[in-house]
C-alpha positions as CSV (number, residue, x, y, z in Angstrom):
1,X,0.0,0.0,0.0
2,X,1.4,3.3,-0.7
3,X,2.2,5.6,1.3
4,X,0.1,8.9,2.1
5,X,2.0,12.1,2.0
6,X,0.0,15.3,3.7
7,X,1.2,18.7,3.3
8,X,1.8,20.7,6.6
9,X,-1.6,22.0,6.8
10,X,-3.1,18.5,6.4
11,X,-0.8,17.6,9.5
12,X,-1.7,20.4,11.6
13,X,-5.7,19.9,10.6
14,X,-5.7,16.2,11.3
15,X,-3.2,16.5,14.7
16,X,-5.6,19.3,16.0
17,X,-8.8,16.9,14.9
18,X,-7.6,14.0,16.8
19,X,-6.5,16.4,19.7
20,X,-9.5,17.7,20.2
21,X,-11.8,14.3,19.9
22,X,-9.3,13.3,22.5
23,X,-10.1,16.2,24.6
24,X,-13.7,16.3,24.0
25,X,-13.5,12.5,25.3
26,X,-11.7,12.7,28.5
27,X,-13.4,15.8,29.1
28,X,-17.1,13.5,29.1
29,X,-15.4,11.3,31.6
30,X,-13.8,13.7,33.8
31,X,-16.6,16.7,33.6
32,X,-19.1,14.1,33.4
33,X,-17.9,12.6,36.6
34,X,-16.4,9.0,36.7
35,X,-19.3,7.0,38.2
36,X,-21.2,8.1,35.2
37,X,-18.6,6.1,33.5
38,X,-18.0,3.5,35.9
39,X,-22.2,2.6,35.9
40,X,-21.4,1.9,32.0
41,X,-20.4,-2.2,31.7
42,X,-16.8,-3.0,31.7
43,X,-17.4,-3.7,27.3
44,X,-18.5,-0.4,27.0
45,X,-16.0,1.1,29.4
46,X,-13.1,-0.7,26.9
47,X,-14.1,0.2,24.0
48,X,-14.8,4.3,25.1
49,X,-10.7,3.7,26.3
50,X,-9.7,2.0,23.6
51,X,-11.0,4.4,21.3
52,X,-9.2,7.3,23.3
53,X,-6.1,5.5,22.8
54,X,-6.8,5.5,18.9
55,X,-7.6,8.4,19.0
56,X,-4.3,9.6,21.0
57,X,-1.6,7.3,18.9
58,X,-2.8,8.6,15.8
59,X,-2.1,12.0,17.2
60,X,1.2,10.7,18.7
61,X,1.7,9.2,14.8
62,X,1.3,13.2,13.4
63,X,3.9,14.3,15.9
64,X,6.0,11.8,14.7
65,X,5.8,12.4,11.5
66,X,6.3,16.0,11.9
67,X,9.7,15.4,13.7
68,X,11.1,13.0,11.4
């Protein structure tokens, strides 16, 4: 598969996308207080962190890629 190249404003657009899904998401658990999360069933609770840490490593992946 070939490689994607994205100018510099693609990079800055997609880190600050994933940054702030990543934000918006912590901020549901942490505004929304953590028993709110911890009545949710441990599946549920996975998949919400998994998806954070997506959500976080693709950002980490930008960074990355800027610095290389």
């Amino acid at each position: 598969m070939d490689e994607v190249v994205m100018t510099n404003a693609q990079v800055s657009d997609a880190l600050n996308r994933y940054l702030s899904q990543a934000s918006a998401m912590l901020s549901m658990i942490y505004r929304g207080g953590i028993e709110n999360f911890d009545e949710c069933s441990s599946e549920v609770r996975g998949n919400y962190l998994w998806a954070c840490a997506d959500v976080v490593g693709k950002a980490h992946a930008l960074v990355k890629q800027i610095n290389s």
